[in-house]
C-alpha positions in Angstrom: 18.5 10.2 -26.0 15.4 13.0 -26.8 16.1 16.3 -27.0 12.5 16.6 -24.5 13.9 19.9 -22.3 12.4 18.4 -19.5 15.3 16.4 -19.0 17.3 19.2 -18.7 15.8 18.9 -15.1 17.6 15.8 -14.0 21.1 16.2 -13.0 24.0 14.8 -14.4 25.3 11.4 -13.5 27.4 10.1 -16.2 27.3 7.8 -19.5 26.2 5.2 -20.5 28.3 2.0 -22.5 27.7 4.2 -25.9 28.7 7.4 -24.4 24.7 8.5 -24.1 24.4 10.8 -20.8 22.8 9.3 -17.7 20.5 12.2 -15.9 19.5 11.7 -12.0 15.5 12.7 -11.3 14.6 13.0 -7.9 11.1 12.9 -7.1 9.7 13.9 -3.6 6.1 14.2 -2.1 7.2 14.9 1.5 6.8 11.6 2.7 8.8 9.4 -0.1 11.7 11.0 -1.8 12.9 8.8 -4.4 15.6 9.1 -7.2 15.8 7.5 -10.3 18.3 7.0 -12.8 18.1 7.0 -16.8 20.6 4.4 -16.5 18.6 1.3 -16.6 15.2 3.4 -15.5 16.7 2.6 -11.8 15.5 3.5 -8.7 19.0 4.5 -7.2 17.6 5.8 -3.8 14.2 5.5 -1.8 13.7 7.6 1.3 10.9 6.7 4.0 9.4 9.3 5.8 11.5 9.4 8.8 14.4 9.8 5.8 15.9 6.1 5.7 17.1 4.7 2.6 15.6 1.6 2.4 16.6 0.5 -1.0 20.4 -0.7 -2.4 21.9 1.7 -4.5 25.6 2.4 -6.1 27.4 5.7 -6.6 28.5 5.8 -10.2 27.7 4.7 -13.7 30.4 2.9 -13.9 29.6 0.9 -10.9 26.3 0.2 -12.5 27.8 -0.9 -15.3 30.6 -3.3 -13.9 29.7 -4.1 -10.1 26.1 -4.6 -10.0 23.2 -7.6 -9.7 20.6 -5.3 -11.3 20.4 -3.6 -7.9 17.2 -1.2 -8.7 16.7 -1.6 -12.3 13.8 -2.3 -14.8 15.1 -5.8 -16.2 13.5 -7.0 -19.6 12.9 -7.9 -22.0 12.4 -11.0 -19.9 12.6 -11.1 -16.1 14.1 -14.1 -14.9 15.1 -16.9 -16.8 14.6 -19.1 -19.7 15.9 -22.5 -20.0 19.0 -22.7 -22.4 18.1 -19.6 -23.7 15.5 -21.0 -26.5 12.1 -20.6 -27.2 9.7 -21.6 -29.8 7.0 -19.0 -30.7 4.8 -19.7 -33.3 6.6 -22.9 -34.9 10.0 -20.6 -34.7 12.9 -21.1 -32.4 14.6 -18.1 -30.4 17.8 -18.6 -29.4 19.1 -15.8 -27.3 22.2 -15.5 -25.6 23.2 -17.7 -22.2 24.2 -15.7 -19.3 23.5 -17.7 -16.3 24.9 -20.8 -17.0 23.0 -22.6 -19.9 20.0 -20.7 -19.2 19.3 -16.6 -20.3 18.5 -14.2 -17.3 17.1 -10.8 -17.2 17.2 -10.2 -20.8 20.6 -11.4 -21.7 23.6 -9.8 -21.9 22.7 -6.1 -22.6 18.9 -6.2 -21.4 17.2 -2.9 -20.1 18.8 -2.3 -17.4 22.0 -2.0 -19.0 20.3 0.9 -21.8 19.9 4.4 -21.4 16.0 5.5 -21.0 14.4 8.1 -22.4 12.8 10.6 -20.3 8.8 11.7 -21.8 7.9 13.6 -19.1 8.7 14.3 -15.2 6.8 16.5 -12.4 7.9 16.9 -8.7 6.1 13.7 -7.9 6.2 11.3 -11.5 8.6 10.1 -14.3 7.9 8.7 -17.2 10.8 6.5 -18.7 10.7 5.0 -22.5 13.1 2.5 -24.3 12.9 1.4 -27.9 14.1 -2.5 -27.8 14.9 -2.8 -32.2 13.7 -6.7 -33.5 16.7 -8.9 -32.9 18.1 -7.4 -29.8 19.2 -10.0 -27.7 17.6 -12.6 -29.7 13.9 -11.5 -29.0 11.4 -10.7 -32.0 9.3 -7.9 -33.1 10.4 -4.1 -32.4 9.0 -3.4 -28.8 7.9 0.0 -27.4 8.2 0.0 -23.9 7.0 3.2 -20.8 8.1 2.6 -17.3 6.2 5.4 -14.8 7.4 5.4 -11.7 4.5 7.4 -9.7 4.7 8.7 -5.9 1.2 8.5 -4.0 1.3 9.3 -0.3 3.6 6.8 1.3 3.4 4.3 -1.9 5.8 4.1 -4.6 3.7 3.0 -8.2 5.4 1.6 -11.4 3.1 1.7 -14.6 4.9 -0.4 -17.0 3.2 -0.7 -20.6 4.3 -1.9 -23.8 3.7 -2.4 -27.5 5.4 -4.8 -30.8 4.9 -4.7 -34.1 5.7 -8.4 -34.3 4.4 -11.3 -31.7 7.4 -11.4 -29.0 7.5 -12.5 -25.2 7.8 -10.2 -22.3 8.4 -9.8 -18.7 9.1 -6.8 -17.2 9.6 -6.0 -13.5 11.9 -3.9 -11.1 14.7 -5.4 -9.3 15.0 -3.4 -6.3 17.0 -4.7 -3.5 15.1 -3.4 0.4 16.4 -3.4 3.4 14.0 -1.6 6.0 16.4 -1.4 9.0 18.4 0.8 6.3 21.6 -0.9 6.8 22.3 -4.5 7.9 21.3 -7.7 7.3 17.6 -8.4 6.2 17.6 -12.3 7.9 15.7 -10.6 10.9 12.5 -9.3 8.7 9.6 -11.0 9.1 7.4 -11.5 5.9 4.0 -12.5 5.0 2.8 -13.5 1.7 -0.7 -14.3 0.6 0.5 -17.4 -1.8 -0.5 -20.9 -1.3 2.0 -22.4 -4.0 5.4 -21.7 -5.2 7.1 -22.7 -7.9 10.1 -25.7 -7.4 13.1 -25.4 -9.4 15.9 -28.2 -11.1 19.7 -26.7 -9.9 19.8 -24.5 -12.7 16.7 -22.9 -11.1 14.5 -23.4 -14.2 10.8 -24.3 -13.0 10.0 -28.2 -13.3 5.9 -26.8 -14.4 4.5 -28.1 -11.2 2.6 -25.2 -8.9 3.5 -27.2 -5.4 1.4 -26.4 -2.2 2.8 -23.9 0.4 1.8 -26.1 3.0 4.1 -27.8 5.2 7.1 -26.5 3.4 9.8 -23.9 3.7 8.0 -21.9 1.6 4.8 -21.5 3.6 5.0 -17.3 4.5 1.2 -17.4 4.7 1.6 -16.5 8.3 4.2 -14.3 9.5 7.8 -15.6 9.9 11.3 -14.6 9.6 13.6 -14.9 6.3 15.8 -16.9 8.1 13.7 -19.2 10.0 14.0 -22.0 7.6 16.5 -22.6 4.5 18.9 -20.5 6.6 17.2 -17.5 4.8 18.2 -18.6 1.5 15.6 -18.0 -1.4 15.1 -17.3 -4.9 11.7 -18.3 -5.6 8.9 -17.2 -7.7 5.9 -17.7 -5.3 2.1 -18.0 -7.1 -0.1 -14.4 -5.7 -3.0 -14.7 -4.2 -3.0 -11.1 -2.8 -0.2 -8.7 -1.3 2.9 -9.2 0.6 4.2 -7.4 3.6 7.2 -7.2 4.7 8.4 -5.8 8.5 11.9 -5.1 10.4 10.9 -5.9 13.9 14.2 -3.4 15.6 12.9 -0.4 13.6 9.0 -1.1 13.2 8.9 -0.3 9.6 6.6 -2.1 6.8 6.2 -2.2 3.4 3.2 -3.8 1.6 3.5 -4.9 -2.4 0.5 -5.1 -4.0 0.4 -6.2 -8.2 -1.5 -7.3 -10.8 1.1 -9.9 -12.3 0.3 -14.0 -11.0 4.3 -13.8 -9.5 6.5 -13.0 -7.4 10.2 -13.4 -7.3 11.3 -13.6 -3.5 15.3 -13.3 -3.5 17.0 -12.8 -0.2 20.6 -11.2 -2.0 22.5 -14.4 -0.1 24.4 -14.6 -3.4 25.8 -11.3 -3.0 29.8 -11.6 -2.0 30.7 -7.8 -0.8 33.8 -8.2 -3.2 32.4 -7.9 -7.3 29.5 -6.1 -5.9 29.9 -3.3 -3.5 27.2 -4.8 -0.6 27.6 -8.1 0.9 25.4 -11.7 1.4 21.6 -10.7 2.6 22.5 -7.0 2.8 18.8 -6.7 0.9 15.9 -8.6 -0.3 13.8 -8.3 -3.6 10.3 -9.2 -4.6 10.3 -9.4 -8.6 6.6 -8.9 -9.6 6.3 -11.0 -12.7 5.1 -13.4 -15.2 6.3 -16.5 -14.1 10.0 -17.7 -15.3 10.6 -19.7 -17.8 6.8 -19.1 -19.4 7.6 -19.2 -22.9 8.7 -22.7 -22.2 5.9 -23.9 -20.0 2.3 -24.1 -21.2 0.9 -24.6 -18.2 2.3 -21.1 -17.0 0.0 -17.7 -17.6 0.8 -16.2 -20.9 4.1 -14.1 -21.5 3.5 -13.8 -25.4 2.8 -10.2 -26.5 1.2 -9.5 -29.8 0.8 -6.6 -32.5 -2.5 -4.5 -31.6 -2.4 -5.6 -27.9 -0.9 -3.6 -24.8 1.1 -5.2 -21.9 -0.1 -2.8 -19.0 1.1 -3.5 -15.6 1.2 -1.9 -12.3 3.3 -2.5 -9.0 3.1 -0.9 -5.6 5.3 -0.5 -2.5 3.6 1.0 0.7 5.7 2.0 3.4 4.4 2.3 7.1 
C-alpha cells in the first residue's frame, strides 16, 4: 500500500490475503452515495436517491475473499474467459492458469479483484484506485499500470479505467457489479432493453464459437423491452455486441438504470448460478452487465482488438444512470 495520507480518510475494513489493510471510501453527492472498497477496487454499496441499495455487496474481507463471485469488483487482467487458458501473442504462447473448468476466467486465480488497490487520490465525490500487475502474474506479459476512477455525476455512477505496459500484453477490464433495483428479491421481474442486434453464441464451456449471430428471432432479442425471464427461464450469461446503451427497469418500484460505454460488449449475467450456500445471496438475487472487450479475443481474430502495447493507453469509460 502508499503511504498517500489521503487514505487515511477511508475507514478500516480489514486485510487483505498478504496482510495489506483494506480501507472503506464512501463517496456521496446527495443523490448517489456509494462505497468502495480497496479490496479489489469494489463497489461494496450503491445508494439511489430515495436511499436503496441496489447493488450486491458482502460484510467482511474475509467474505470477499472466500464466499464471493466477484460481486462488485474490478476483474482483470482479463474479463471473462479465455479458452484453455492459452494464447499466442506475437508467435508466443501464454499459458495461464485454468479456473473455470479448462478455460481461465477473470484473470485467473488471484486476478484484481482479489489485490489490494492503491488509493492516488479521493474527494467527497471521486476515487482514484491504482494496481501494479508485475510481468508474469498469472501468466500474462509485460508489467501493467493500471487507474480505476470511480466518479459520481448527478444521478450517474462513472468508472475511468486506464492503463499502461512496458511489454505487448492483453487486457480486459470491467466491473462486475451485481444490481438489483427492487433492492432485495429476485431480478426475473425487470424488464430490460438493449440496443444490440447480435450476440455472441457459446460451446458448453461458454467459450465464443467467432460467429456474431443476429438478435432477431432469438432469446436474445432485448431490442424491445421484455422481462429477464420471459424466455430461457431468465437464464443468461451472454456477451451481447453494443450498438448503443442499455436500460434496465423494476416495474414494482419504478426505478431505472441506463449503462452507457465505449467498449463493443456487454456481458449480460442474470446470477442464476448463484446457490445462497458458498455465496451469501441466492440464484437471480442480482444481475450484471460486464462492459467489455469481447471474451475469448486473444483467441479470435475476428473479435476487436484486446492486445495492449508499450507507448499506447487503454482508456475506457462506463456509466450507470439511475432514474
Amino acid at each position: 500500500m502508499s503511504t498517500n495520507p489521503v487514505e487515511l480518510q477511508g475507514a478500516a475494513f480489514g486485510v487483505g490475503f498478504d496482510g495489506e489493510p483494506v480501507e472503506r471510501h464512501v463517496l456521496a453527492n446527495g443523490r448517489l452515495r456509494v462505497a468502495i472498497l480497496t479490496y479489489g477496487a469494489t463497489v461494496q454499496r450503491l445508494e439511489v436517491a430515495d436511499g436503496t441499495n441496489v447493488v450486491l455487496g458482502l460484510d467482511t474481507v474475509e467474505d470477499y475473499q472466500n464466499r464471493s463471485r466477484y460481486f462488485g469488483a474490478i476483474v482483470g487482467r482479463f474479463g471473462n474467459r479465455i479458452a484453455r487458458g492459452r494464447f499466442t501473442l506475437d508467435g508466443v504462447e501464454y499459458q495461464l492458469p485454468v479456473n473455470d473448468g479448462e478455460n481461465s476466467l477473470h484473470g485467473g486465480l488471484r486476478g484484481f479483484d482479489k489485490r489490494v488497490w492503491d488509493v492516488e487520490a479521493v474527494s467527497p465525490e471521486d476515487i482514484t484506485l491504482s494496481l501494479v500487475s508485475p510481468d508474469g502474474e498469472e501468466g500474462y506479459p509485460g508489467t501493467l499500470r493500471v487507474t480505476v476512477r470511480y466518479v459520481l455525476d448527478g444521478d450517474a455512477l462513472r468508472i475511468e479505467y486506464r492503463a499502461v505496459t512496458d511489454a505487448p500484453t492483453v487486457l480486459n477490464l470491467t466491473n462486475h457489479s451485481y444490481f438489483n433495483l427492487a433492492g432485495s428479491g429476485d431480478v426475473r421481474g425487470h424488464v430490460v432493453t438493449m440496443e444490440a442486434g447480435h450476440y455472441l453464441p457459446v460451446d458448453e464451456g461458454k467459450i465464443p464459437t467467432g460467429e456474431l449471430a443476429p438478435v432477431a428471432g432469438t432469446p436474445f432479442d432485448f431490442t424491445t423491452p421484455s422481462r429477464i425471464d420471459a424466455r430461457l427461464d431468465g437464464c443468461y450469461d451472454h456477451c451481447f455486441v453494443l450498438q448503443g446503451r442499455t436500460t434496465v427497469t423494476d416495474p414494482g418500484s419504478g426505478r431505472s438504470m441506463e449503462v452507457t460505454t465505449t467498449e463493443p460488449g456487454i456481458q449480460f449475467y442474470t446470477g442464476h448460478m448463484l446457490d445462497g450456500v458458498t455465496t451469501p445471496h441466492g440464484p437471480f438475487a442480482g444481475f450484471c452487465l460486464e462492459t467489455q472487450r469481447f471474451p475469448d479475443a486473444p483467441n479470435q481474430p475476428g473479435f476487436p482488438s484486446s492486445v495492449l502495447r508499450p507507448g499506447e493507453e487503454y482508456v475506457s469509460t462506463t456509466t450507470y444512470r439511475f432514474s
